[in-house]
N, C-alpha and C positions, 0 to 999 in steps of 0.2 A: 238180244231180247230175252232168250230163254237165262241168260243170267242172272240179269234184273228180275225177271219173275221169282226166281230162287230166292235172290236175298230179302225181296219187300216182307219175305215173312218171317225171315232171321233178326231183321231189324226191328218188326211190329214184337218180338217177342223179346228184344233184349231191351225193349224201352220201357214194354209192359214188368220185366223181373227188376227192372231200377226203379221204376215206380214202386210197385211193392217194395222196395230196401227203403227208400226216401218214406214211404208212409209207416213201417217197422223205425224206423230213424225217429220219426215225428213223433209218434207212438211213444216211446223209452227216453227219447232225451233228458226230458227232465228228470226221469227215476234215476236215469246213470249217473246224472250229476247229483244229483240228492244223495244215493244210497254208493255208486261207487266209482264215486269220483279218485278213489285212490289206486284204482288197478284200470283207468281209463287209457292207462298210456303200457297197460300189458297185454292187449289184443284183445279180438272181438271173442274166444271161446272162454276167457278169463271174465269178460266183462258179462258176458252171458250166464255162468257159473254165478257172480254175484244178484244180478236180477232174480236167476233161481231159488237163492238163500233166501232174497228176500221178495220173495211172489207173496207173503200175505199183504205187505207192504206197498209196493209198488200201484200205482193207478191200474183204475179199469183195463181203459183201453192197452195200457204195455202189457197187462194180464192175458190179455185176448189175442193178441199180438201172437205172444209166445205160445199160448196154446192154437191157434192156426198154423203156424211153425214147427208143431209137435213136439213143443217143450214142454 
């Protein structure tokens, strides 16, 4: 029982940080495909670096995104 107590809030907190990903995901999708769809397939700090370049660019909400993310 003291098991299950332990994980119910490992799991309430791994489900709440995918959420946050999937709504950063929602967020940026369209701008990565827009703006840099060419380094999509060189990882997430390379595709991140291009959003940066292009933050005057990019929509609102991936704006806000990144800045709640401390970009």
């Amino acid at each position: 029982m003291t098991k299950l107590l332990f994980a119910i809030p490992l799991i309430l907190m791994a489900s709440s940080a995918s959420a946050q990903q999937k709504q950063g995901h929602d967020a940026c999708a369209r701008d990565v495909s827009r703006f840099c769809r060419a380094q999509m397939q060189d990882g997430d700090q390379i595709v991140l670096a291009c959003l940066k370049q292009n933050r005057a660019r990019i929509s609102k909400p991936c704006q806000q995104m990144l800045a709640s993310h401390g970009q």
